[in-house]
CHARMM-style PDB file with segment names, atoms N, HN, CA, C and O in Angstrom:
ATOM      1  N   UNK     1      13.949  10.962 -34.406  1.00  0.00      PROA
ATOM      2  CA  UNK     1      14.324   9.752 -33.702  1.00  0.00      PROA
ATOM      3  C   UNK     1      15.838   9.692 -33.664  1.00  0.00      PROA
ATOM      4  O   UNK     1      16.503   9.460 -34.674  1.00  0.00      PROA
ATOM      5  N   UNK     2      16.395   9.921 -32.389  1.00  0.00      PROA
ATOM      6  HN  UNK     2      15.855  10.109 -31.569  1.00  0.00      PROA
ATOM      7  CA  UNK     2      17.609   9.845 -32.775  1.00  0.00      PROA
ATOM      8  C   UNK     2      18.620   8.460 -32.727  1.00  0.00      PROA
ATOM      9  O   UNK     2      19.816   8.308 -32.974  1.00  0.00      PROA
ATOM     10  N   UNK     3      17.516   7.514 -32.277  1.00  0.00      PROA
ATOM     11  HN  UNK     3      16.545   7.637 -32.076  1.00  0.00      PROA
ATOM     12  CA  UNK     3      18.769   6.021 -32.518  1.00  0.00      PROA
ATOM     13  C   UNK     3      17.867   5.669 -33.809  1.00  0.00      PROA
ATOM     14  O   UNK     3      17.341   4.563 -33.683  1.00  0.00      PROA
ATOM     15  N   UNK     4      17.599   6.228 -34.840  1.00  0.00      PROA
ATOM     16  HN  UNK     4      18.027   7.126 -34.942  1.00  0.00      PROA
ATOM     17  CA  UNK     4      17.556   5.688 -36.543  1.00  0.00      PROA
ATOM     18  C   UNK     4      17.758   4.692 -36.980  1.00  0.00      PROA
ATOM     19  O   UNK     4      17.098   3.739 -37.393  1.00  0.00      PROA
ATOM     20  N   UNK     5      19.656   5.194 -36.770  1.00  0.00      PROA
ATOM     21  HN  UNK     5      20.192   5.968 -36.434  1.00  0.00      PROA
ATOM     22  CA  UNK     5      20.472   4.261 -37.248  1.00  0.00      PROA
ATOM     23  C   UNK     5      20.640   2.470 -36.970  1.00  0.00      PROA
ATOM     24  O   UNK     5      21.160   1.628 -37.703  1.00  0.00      PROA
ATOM     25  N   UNK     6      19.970   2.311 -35.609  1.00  0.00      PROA
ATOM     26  HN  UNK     6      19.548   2.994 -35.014  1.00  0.00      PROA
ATOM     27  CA  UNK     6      19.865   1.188 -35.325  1.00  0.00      PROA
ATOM     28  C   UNK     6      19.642   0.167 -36.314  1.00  0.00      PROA
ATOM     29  O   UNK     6      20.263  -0.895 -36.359  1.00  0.00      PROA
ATOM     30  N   UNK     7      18.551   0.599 -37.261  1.00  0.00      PROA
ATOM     31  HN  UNK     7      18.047   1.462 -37.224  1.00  0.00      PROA
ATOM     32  CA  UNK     7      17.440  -0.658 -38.155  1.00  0.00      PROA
ATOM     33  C   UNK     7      18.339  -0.661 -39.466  1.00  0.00      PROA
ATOM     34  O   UNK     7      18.005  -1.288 -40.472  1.00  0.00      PROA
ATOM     35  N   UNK     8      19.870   0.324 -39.349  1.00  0.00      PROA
ATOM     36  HN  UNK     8      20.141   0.834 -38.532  1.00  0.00      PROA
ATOM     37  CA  UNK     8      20.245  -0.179 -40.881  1.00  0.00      PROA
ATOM     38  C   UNK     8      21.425  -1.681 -40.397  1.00  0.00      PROA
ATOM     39  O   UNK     8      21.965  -2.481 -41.161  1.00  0.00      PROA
ATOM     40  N   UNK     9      21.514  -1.584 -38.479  1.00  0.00      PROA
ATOM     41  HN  UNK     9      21.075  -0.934 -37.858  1.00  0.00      PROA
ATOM     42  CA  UNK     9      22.446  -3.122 -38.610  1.00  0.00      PROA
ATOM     43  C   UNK     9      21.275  -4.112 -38.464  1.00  0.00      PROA
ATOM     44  O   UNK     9      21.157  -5.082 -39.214  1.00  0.00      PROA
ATOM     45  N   UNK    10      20.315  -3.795 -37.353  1.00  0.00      PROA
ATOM     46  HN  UNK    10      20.411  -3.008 -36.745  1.00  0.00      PROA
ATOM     47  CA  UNK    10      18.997  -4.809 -37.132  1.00  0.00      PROA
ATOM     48  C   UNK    10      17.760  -4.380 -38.019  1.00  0.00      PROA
ATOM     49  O   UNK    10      17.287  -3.261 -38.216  1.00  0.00      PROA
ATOM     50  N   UNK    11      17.377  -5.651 -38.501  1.00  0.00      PROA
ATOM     51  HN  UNK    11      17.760  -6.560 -38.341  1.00  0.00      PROA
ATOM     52  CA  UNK    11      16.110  -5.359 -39.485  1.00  0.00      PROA
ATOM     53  C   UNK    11      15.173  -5.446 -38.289  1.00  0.00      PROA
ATOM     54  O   UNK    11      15.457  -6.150 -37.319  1.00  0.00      PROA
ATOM     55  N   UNK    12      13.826  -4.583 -38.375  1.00  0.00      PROA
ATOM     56  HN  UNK    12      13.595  -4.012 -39.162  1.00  0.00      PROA
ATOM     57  CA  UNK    12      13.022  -4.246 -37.683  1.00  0.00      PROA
ATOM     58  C   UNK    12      12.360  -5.341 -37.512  1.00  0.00      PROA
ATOM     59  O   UNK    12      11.834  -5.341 -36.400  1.00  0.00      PROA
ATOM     60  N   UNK    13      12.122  -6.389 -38.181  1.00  0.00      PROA
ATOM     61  HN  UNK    13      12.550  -6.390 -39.085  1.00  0.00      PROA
ATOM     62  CA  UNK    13      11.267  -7.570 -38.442  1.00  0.00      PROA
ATOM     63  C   UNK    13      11.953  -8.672 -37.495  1.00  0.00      PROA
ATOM     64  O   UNK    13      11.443  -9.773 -37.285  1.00  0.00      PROA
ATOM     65  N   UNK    14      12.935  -8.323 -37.057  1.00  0.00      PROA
ATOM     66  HN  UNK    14      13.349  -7.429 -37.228  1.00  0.00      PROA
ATOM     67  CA  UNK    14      14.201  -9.342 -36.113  1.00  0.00      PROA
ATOM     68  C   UNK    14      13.914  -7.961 -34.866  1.00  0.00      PROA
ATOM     69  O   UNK    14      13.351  -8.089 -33.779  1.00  0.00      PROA
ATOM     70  N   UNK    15      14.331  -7.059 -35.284  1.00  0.00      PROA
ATOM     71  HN  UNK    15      14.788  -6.955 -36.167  1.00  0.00      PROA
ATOM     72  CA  UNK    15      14.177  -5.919 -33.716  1.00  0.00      PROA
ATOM     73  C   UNK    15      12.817  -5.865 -32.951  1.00  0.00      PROA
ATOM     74  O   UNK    15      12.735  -6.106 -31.747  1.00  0.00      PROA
ATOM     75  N   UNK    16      11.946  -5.591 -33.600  1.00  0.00      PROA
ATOM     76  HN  UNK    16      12.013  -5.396 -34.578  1.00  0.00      PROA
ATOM     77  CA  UNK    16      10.529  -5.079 -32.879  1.00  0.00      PROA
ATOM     78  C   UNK    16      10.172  -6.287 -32.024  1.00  0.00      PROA
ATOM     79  O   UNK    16       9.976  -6.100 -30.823  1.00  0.00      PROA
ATOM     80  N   UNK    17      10.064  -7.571 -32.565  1.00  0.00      PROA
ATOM     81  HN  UNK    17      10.223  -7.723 -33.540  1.00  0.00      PROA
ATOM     82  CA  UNK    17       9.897  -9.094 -31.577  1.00  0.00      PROA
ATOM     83  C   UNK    17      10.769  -9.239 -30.992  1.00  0.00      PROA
ATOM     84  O   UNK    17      10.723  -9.718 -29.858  1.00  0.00      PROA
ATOM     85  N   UNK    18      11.751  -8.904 -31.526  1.00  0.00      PROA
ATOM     86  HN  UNK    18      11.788  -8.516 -32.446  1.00  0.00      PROA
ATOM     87  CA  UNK    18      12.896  -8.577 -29.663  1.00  0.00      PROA
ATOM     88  C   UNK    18      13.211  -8.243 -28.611  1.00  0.00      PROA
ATOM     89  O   UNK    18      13.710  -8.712 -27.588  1.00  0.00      PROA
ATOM     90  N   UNK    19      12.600  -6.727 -29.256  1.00  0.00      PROA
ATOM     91  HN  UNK    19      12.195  -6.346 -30.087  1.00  0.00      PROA
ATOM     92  CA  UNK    19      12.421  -5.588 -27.744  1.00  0.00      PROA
ATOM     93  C   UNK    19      11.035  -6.232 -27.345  1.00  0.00      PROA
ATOM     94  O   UNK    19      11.029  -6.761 -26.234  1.00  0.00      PROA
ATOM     95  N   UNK    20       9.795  -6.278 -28.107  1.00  0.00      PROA
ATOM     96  HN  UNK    20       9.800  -5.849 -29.011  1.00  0.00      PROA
ATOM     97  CA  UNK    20       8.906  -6.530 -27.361  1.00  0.00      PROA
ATOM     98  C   UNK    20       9.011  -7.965 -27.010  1.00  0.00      PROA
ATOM     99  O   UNK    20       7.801  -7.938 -26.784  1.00  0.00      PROA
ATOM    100  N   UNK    21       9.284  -9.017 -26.792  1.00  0.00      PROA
ATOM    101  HN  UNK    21      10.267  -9.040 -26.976  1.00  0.00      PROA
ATOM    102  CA  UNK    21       9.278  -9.755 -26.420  1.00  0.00      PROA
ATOM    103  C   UNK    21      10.043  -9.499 -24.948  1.00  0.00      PROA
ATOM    104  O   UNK    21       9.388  -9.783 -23.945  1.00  0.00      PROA
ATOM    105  N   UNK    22      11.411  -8.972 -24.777  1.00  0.00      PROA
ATOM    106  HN  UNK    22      11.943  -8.742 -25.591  1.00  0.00      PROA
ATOM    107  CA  UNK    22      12.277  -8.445 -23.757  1.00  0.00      PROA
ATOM    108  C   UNK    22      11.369  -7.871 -22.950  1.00  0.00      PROA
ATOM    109  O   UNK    22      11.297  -8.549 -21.925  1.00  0.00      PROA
ATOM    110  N   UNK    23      10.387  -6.632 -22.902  1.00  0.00      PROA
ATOM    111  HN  UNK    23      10.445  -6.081 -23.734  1.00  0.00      PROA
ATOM    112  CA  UNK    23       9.487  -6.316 -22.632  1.00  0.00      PROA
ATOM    113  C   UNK    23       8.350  -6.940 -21.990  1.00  0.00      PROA
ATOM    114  O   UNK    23       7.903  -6.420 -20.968  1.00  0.00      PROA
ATOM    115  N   UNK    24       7.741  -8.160 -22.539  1.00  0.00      PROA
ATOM    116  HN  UNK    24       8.103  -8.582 -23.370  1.00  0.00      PROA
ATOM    117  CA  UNK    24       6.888  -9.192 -22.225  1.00  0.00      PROA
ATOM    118  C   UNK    24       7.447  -9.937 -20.880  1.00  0.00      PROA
ATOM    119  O   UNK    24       6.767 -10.189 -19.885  1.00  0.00      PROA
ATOM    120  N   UNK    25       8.940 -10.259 -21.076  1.00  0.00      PROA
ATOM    121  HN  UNK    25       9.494 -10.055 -21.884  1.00  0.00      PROA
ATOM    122  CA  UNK    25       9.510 -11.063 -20.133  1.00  0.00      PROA
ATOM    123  C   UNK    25       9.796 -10.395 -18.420  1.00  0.00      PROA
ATOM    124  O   UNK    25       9.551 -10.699 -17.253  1.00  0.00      PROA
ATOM    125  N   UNK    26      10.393  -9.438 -19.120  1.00  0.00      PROA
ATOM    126  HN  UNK    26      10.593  -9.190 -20.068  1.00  0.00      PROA
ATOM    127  CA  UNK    26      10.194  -8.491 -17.888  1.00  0.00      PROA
ATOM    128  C   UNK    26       8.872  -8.180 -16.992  1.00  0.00      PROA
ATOM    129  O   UNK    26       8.669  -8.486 -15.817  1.00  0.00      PROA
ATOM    130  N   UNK    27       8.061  -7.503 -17.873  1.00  0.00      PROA
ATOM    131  HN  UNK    27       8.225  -7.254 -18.827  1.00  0.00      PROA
ATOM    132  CA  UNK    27       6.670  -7.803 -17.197  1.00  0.00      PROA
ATOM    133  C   UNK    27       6.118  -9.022 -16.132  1.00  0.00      PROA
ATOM    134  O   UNK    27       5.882  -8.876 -14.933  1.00  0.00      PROA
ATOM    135  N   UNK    28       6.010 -10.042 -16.796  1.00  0.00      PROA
ATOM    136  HN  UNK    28       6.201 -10.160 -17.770  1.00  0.00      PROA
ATOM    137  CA  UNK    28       5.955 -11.277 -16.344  1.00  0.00      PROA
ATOM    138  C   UNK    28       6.722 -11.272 -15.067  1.00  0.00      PROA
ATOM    139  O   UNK    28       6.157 -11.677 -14.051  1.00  0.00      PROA
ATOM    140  N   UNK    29       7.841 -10.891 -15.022  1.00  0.00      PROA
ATOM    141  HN  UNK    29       8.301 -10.563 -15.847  1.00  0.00      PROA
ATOM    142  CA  UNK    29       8.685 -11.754 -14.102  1.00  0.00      PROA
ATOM    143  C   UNK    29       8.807 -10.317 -12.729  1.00  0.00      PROA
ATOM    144  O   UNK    29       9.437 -10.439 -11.678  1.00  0.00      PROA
ATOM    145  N   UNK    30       8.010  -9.042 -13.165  1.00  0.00      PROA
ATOM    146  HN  UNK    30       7.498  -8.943 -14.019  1.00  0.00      PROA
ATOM    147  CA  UNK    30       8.093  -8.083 -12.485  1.00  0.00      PROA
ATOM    148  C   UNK    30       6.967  -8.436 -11.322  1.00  0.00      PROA
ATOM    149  O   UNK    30       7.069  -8.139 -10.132  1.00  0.00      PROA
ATOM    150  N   UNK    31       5.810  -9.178 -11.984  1.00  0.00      PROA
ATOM    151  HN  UNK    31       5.727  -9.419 -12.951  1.00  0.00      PROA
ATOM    152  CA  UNK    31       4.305  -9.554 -11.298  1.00  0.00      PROA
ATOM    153  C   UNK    31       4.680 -10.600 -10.659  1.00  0.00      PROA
ATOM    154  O   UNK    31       4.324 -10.649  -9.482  1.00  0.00      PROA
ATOM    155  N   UNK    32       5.417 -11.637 -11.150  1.00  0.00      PROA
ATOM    156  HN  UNK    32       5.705 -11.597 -12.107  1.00  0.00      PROA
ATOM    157  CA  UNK    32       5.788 -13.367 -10.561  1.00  0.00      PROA
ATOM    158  C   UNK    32       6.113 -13.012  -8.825  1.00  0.00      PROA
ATOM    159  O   UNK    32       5.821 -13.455  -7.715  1.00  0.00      PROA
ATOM    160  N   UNK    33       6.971 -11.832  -9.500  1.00  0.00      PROA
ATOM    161  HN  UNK    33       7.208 -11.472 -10.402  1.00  0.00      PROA
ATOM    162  CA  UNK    33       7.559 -11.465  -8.147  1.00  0.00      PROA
ATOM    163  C   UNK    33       6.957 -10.672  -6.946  1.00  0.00      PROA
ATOM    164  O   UNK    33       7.323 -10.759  -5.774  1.00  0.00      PROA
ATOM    165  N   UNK    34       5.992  -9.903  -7.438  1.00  0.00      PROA
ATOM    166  HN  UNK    34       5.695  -9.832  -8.390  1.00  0.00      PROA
ATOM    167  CA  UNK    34       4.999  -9.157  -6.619  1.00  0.00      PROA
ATOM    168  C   UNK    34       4.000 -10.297  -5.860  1.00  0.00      PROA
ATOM    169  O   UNK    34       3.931 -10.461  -4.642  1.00  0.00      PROA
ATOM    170  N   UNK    35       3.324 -10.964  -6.784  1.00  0.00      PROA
ATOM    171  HN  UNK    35       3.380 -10.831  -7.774  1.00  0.00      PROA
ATOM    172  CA  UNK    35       2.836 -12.334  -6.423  1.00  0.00      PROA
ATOM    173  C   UNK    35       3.235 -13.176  -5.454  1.00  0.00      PROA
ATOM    174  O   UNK    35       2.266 -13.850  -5.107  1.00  0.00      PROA
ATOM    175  N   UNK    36       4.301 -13.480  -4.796  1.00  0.00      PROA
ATOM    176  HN  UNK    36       5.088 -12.932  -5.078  1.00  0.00      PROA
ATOM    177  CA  UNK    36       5.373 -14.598  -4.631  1.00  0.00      PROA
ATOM    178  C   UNK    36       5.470 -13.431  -3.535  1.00  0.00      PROA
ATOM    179  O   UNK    36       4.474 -13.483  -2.814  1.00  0.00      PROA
ATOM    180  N   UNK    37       6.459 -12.259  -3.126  1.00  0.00      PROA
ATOM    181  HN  UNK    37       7.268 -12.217  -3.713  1.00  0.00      PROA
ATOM    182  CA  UNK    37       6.152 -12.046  -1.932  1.00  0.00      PROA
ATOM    183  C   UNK    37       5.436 -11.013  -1.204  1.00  0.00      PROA
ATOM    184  O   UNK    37       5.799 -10.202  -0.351  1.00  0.00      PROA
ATOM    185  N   UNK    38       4.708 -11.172  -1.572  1.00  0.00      PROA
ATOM    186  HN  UNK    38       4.414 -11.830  -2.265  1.00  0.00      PROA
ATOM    187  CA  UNK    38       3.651 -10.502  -0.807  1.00  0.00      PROA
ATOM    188  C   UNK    38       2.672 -10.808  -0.560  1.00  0.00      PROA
ATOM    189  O   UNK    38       2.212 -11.579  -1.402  1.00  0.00      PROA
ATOM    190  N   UNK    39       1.801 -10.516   0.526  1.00  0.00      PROA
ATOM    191  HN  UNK    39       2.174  -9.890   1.211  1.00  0.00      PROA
ATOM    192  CA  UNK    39       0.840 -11.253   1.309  1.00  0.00      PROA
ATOM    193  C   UNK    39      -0.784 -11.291   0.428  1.00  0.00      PROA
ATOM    194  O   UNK    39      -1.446 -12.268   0.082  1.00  0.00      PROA
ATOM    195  N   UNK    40      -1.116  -9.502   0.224  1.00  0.00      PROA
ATOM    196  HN  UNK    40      -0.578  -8.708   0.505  1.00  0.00      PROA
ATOM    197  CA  UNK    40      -2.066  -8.979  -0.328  1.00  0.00      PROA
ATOM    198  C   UNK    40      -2.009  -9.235  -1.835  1.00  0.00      PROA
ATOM    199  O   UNK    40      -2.935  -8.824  -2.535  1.00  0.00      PROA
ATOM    200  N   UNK    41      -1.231  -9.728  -2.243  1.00  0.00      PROA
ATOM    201  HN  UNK    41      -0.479 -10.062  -1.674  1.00  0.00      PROA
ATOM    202  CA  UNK    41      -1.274  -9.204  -4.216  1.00  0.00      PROA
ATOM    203  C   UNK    41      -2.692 -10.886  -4.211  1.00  0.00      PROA
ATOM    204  O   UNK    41      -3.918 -10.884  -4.324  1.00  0.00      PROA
ATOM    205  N   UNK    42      -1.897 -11.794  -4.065  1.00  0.00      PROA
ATOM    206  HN  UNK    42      -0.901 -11.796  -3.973  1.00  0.00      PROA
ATOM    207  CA  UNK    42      -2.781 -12.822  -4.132  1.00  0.00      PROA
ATOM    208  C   UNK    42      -3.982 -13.006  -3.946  1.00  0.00      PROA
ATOM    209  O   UNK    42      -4.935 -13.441  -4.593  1.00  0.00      PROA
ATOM    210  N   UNK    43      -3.706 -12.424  -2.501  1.00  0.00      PROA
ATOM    211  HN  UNK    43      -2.932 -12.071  -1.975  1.00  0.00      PROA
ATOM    212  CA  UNK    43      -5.400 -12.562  -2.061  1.00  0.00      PROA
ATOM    213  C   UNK    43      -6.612 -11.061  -2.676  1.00  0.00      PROA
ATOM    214  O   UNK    43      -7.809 -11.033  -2.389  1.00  0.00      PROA
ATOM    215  N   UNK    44      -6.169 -10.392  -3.201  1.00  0.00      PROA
ATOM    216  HN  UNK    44      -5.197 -10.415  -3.434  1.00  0.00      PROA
ATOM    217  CA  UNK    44      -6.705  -9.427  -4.628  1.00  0.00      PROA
ATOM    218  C   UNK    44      -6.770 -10.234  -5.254  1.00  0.00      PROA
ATOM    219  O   UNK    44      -7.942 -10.567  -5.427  1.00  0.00      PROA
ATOM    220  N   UNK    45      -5.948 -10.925  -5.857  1.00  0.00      PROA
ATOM    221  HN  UNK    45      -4.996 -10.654  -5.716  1.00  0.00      PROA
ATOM    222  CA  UNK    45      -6.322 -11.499  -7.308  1.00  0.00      PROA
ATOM    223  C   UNK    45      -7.361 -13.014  -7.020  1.00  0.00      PROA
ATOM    224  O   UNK    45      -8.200 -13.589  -7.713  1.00  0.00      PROA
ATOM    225  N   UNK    46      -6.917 -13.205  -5.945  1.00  0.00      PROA
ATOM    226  HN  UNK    46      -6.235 -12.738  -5.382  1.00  0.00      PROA
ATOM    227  CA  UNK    46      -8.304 -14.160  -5.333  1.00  0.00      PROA
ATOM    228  C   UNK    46      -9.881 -13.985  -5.168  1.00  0.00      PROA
ATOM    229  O   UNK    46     -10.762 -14.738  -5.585  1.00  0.00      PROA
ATOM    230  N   UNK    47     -10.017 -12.701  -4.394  1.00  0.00      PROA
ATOM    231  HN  UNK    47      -9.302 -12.090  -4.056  1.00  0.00      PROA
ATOM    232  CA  UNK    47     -11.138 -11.993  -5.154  1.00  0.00      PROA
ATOM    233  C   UNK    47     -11.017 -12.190  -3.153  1.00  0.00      PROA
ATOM    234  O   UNK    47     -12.071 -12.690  -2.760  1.00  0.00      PROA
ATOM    235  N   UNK    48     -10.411 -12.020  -2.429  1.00  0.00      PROA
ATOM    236  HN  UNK    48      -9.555 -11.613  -2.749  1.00  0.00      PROA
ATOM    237  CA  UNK    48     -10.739 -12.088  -0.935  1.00  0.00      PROA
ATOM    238  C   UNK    48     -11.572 -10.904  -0.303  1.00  0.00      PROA
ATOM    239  O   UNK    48     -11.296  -9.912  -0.977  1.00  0.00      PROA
ATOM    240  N   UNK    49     -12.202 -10.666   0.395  1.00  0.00      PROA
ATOM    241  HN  UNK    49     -12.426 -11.472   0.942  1.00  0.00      PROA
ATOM    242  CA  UNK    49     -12.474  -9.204   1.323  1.00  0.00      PROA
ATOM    243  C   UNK    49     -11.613  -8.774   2.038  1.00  0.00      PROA
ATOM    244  O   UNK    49     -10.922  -9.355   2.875  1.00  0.00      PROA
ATOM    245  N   UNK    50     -11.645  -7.294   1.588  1.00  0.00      PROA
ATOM    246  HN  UNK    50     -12.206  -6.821   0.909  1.00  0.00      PROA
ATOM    247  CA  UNK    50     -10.886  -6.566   2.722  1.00  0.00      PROA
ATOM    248  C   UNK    50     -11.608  -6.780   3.952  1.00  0.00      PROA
ATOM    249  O   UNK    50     -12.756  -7.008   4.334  1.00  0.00      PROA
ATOM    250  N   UNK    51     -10.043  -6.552   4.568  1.00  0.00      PROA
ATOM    251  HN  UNK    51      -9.111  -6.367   4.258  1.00  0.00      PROA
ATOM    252  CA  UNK    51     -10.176  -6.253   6.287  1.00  0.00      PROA
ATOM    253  C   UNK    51     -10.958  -5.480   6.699  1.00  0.00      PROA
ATOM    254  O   UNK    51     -10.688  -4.408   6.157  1.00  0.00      PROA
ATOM    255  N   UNK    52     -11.914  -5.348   7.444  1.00  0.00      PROA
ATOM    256  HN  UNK    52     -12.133  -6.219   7.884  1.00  0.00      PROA
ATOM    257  CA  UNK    52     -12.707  -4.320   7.591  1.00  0.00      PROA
ATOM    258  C   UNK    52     -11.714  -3.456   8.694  1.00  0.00      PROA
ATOM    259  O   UNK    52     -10.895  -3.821   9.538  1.00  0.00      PROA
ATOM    260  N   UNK    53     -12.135  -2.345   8.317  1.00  0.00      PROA
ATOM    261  HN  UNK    53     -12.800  -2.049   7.631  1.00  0.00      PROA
ATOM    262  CA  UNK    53     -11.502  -1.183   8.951  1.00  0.00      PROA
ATOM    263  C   UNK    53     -11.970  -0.856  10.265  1.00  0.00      PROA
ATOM    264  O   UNK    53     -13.193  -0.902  10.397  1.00  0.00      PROA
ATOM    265  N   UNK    54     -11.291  -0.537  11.272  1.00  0.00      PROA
ATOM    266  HN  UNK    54     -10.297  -0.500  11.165  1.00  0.00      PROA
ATOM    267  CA  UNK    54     -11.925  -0.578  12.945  1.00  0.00      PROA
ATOM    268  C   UNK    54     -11.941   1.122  12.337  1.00  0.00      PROA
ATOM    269  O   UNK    54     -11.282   1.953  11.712  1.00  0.00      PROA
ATOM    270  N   UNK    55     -13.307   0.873  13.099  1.00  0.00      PROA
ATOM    271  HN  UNK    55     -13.842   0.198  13.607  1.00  0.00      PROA
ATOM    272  CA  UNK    55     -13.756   3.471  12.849  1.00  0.00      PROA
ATOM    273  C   UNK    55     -13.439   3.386  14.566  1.00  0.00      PROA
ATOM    274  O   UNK    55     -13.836   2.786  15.565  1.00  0.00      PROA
ATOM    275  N   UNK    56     -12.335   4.535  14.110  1.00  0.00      PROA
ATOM    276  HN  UNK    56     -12.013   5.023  13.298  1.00  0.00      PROA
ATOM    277  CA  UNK    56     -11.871   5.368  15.384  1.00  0.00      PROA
ATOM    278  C   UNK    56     -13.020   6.302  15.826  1.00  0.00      PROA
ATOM    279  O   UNK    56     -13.492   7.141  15.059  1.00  0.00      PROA
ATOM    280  N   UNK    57     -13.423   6.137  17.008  1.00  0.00      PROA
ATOM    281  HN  UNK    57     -13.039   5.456  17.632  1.00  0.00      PROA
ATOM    282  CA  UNK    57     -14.154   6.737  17.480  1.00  0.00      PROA
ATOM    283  C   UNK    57     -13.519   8.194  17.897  1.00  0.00      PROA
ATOM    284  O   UNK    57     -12.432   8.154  18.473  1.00  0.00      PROA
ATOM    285  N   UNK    58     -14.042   9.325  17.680  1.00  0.00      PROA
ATOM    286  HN  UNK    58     -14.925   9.359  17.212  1.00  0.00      PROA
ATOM    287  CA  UNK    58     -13.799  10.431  18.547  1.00  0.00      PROA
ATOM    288  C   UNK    58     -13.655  10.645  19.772  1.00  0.00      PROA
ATOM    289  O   UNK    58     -14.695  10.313  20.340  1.00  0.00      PROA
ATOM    290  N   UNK    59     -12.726  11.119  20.648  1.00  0.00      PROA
ATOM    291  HN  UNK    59     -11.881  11.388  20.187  1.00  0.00      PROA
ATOM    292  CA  UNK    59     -13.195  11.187  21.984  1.00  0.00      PROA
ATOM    293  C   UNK    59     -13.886  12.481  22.369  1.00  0.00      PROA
ATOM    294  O   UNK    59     -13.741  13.402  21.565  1.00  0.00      PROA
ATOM    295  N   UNK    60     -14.352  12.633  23.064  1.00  0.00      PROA
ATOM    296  HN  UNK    60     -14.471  11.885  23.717  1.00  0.00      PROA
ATOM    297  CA  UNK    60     -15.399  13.784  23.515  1.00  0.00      PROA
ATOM    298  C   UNK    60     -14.674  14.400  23.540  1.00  0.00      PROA
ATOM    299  O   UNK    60     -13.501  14.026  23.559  1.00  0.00      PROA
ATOM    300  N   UNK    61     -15.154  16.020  23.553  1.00  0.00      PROA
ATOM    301  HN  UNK    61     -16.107  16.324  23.537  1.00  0.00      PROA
ATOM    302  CA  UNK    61     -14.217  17.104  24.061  1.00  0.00      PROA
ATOM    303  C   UNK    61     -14.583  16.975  25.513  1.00  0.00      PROA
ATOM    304  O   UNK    61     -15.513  16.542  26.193  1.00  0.00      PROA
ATOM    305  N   UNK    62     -13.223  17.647  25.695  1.00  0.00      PROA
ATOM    306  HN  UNK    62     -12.467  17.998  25.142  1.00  0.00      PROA
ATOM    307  CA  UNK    62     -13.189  17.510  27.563  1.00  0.00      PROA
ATOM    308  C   UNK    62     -13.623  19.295  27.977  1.00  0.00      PROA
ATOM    309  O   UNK    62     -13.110  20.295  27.476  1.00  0.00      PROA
ATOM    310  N   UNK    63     -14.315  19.260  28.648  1.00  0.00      PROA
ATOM    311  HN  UNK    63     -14.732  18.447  29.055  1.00  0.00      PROA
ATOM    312  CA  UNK    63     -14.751  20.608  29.250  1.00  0.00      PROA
ATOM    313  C   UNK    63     -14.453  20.909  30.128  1.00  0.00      PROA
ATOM    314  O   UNK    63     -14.973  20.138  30.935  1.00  0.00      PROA
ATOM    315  N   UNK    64     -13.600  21.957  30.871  1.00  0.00      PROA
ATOM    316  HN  UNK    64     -13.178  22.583  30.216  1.00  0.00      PROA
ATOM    317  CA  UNK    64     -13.301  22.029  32.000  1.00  0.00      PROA
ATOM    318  C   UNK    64     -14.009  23.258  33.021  1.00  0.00      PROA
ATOM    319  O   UNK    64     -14.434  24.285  32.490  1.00  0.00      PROA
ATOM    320  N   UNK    65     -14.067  23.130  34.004  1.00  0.00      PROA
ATOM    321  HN  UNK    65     -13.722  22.297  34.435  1.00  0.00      PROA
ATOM    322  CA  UNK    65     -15.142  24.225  34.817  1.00  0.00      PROA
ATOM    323  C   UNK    65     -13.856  25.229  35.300  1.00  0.00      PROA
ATOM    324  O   UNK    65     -12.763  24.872  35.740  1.00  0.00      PROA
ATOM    325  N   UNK    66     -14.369  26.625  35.063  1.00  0.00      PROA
ATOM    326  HN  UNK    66     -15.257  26.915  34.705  1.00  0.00      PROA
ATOM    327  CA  UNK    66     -13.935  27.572  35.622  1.00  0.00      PROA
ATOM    328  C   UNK    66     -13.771  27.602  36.664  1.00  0.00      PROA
ATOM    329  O   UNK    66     -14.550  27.173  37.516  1.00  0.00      PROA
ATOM    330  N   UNK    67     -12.458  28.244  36.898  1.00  0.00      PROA
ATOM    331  HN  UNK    67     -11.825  28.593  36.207  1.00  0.00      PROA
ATOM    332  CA  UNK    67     -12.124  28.284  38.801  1.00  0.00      PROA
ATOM    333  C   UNK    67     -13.184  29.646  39.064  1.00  0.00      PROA
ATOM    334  O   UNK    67     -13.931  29.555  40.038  1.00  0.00      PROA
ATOM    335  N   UNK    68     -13.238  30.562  38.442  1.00  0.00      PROA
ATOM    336  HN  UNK    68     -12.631  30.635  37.651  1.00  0.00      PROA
ATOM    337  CA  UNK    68     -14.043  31.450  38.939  1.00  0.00      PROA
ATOM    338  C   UNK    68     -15.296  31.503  39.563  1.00  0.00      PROA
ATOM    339  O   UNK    68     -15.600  32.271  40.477  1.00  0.00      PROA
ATOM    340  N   UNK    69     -16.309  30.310  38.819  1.00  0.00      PROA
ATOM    341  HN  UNK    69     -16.062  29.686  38.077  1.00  0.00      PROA
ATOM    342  CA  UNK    69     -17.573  30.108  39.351  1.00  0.00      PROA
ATOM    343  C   UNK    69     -17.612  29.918  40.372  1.00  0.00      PROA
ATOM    344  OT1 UNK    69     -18.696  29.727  40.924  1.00  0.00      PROA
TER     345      UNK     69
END
């Protein structure tokens, strides 16, 4: 581990609820924001139906007649 040294200025018992808490907050405020603008996050977490998907139809192959015949 090479930042060690950290826990001999911060006691781990003051560090670990720090970072993870820092961690927690971030999270939170990473989703608030996904939430907030965007159209789809909500309506997922709403439980909405997808859009149904239009099926592209194939178009035929085109056949063309020989000039020779």
């Amino acid at each position: 581990m090479n930042q060690a040294r950290i826990w001999l200025v911060v006691q781990p018992t003051v560090g670990l609820p720090l970072f993870l808490g820092t961690v927690l907050v971030i999270s939170l405020l990473i989703h608030f924001s996904v939430l907030t603008h965007t159209t789809w996050f909500s309506a997922y977490w709403n439980g909405a139906a997808k859009a149904k998907a239009v099926a592209s139809v194939p178009a035929a192959p085109v056949t063309t007649a020989s000039a020779s015949q």
